[in-house]
C-alpha positions as CSV (number, residue, x, y, z in Angstrom):
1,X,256.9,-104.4,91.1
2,X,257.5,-106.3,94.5
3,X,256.5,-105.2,97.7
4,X,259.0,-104.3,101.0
5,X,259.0,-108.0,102.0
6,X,259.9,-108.9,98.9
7,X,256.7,-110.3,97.3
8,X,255.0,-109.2,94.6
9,X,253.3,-105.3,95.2
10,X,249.6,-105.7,94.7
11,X,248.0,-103.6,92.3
12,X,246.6,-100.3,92.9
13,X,243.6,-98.7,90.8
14,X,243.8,-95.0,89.7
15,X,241.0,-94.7,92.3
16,X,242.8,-95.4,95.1
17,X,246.2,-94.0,93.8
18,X,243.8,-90.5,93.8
19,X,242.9,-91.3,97.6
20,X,246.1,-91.5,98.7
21,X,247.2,-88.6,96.8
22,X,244.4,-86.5,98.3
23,X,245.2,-87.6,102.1
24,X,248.4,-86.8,101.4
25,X,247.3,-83.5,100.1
26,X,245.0,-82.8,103.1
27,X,247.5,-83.8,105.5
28,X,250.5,-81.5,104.6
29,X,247.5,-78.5,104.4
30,X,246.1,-79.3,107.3
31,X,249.5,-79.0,109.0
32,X,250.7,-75.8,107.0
33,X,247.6,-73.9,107.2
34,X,247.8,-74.6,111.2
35,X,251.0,-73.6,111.5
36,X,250.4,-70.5,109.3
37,X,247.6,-70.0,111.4
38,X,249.2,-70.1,114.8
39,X,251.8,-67.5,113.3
40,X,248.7,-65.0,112.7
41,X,247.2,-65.6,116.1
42,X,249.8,-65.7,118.2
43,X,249.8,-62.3,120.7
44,X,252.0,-59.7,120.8
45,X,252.3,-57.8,124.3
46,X,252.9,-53.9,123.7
47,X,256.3,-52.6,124.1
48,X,256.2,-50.3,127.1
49,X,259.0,-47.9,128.0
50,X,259.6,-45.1,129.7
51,X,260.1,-41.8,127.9
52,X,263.5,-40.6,127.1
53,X,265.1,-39.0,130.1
54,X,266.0,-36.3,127.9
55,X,262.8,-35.4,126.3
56,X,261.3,-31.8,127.7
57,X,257.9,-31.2,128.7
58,X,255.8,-27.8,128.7
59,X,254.9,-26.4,132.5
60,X,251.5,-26.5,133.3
61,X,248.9,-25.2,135.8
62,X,247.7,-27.1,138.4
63,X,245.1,-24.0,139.8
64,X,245.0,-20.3,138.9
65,X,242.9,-17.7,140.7
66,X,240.7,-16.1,139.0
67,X,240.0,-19.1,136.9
68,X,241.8,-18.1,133.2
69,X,239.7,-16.3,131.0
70,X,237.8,-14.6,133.6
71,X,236.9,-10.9,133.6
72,X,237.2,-9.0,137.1
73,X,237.7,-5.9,138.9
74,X,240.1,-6.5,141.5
75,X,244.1,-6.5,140.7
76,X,245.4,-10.4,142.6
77,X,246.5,-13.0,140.2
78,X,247.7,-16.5,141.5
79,X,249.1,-19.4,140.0
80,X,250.3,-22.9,140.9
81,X,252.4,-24.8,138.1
82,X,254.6,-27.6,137.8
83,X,256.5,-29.3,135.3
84,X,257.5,-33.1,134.7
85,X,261.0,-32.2,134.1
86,X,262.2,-32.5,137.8
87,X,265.5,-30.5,137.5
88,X,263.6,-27.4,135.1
89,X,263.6,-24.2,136.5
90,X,260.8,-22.2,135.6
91,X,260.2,-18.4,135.3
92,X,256.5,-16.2,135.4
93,X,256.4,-13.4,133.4
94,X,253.6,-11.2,134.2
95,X,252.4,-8.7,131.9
96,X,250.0,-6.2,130.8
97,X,248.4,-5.3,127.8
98,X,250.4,-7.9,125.4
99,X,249.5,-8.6,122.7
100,X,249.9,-7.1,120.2
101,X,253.2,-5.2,122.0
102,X,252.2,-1.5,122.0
103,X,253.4,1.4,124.1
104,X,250.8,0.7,126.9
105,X,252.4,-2.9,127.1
106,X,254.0,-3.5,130.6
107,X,256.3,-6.4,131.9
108,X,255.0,-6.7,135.5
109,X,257.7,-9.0,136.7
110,X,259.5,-12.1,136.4
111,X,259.3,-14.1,138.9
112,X,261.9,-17.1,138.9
113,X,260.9,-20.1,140.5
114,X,263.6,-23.0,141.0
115,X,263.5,-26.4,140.5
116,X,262.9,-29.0,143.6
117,X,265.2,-29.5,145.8
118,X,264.3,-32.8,147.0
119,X,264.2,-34.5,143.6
120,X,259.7,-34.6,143.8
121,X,257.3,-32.6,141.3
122,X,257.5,-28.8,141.5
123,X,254.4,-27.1,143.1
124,X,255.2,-23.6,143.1
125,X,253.1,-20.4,143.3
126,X,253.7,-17.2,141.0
127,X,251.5,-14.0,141.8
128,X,251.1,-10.7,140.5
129,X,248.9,-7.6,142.0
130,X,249.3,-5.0,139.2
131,X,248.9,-1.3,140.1
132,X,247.9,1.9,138.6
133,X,250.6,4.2,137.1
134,X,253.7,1.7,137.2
135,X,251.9,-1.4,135.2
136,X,248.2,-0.3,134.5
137,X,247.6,2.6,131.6
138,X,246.0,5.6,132.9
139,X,244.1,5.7,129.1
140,X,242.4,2.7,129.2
141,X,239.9,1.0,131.6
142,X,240.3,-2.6,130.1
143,X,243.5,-4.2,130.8
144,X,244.9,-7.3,129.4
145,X,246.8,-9.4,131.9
146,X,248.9,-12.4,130.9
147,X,251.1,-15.1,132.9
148,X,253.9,-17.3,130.5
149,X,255.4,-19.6,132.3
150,X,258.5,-21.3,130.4
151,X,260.9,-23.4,131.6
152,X,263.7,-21.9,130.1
153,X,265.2,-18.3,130.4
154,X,263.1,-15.6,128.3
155,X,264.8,-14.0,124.8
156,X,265.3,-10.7,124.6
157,X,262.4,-9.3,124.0
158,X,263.6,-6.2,122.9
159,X,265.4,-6.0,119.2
160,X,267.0,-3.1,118.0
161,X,266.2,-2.2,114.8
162,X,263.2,-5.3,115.1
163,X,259.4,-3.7,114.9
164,X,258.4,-6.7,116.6
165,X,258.7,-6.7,120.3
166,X,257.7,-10.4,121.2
167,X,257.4,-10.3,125.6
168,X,257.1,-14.1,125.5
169,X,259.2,-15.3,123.3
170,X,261.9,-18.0,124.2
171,X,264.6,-20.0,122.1
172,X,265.9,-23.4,121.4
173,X,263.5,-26.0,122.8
174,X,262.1,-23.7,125.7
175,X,258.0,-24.8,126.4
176,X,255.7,-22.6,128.1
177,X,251.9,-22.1,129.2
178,X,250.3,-18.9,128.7
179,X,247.2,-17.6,131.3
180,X,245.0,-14.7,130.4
181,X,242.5,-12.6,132.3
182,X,240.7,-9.2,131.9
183,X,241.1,-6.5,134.3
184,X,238.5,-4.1,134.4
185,X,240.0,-1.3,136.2
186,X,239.7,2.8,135.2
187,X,243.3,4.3,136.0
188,X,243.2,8.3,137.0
189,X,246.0,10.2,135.2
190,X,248.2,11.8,137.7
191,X,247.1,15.8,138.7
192,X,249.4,17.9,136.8
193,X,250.8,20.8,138.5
């Protein structure tokens, strides 16, 4: 064997032959696991986006009065809702003694309340003050009193032939919040003649 300048190569023992071998070894790992490495610890930033403009989202309260859940004696009920759908109208049912839908169950009202008109969140007020005789039961002295507010028209909530009468229900992707209180208010049966 000769060498590059064209002397003779000198020879190499199988010691040295295994040295070279191994640099050569330990070089190409050192430079693949480091570039193996910098693919593992390299940082990805989260992808943030905004939500899809067409996505709908339920209506919720921003106060009520009584606080929900509460028990009391006197007939006001207020709430304050929005929605983060800009352009969704909303609507309030009120009603009393629901559920379960029996023939002391009363729909209050419905109380529609549009969407912004200046394109900024909805802050809108619904209230009911439910009275003996047309909403309140003369038989009982506990009244259940519930606010739904949905952000798309109610179902009909009354289905021929159906033996389930559903007050609240609403179709297609419709959301809602529900709001319950007790009233604790004795109605007097009207004098009869």
């Amino acid at each position: 064997m000769s060498d590059p300048t064209g002397g003779p190569r000198p020879q190499t023992t199988a010691a040295a032959r295994l040295r070279r071998v191994a640099r050569m070894l330990l070089f190409k790992g050192v430079i693949g696991s480091s570039i193996f490495m910098s693919a593992c610890v390299l940082p990805l930033a989260p992808e943030f986006q905004d939500p899809p403009a067409s996505a709908n989202y339920s209506p919720f309260f921003i106060t009520t009065e009584p606080e929900i859940g509460a028990i009391v004696t006197t007939p006001s009920f207020r709430v304050v809702v929005s929605d983060p759908n800009i352009g969704d109208n909303l609507v309030a049912r009120w009603i009393a003694n629901f559920p379960p839908a029996t023939g002391d169950t009363r729909v209050i009202k419905d109380d529609p309340i549009p969407h912004s008109a200046d394109g900024k969140p909805l802050f809108a007020t619904s209230m009911a003050a439910p009275v003996c005789i047309r909403d309140l039961v003369a038989n009982l002295t506990s009244h259940r009193i519930m606010v739904v507010i949905a952000d798309r028209p109610f179902d009909d909530f009354v289905k021929p032939g159906s033996p389930d009468i559903d007050f609240a229900r609403l179709s297609g992707d419709a959301l809602k919040v529900v709001g319950t209180w007790t009233l604790d208010k004795a109605c007097n049966a009207p004098a009869g003649p």
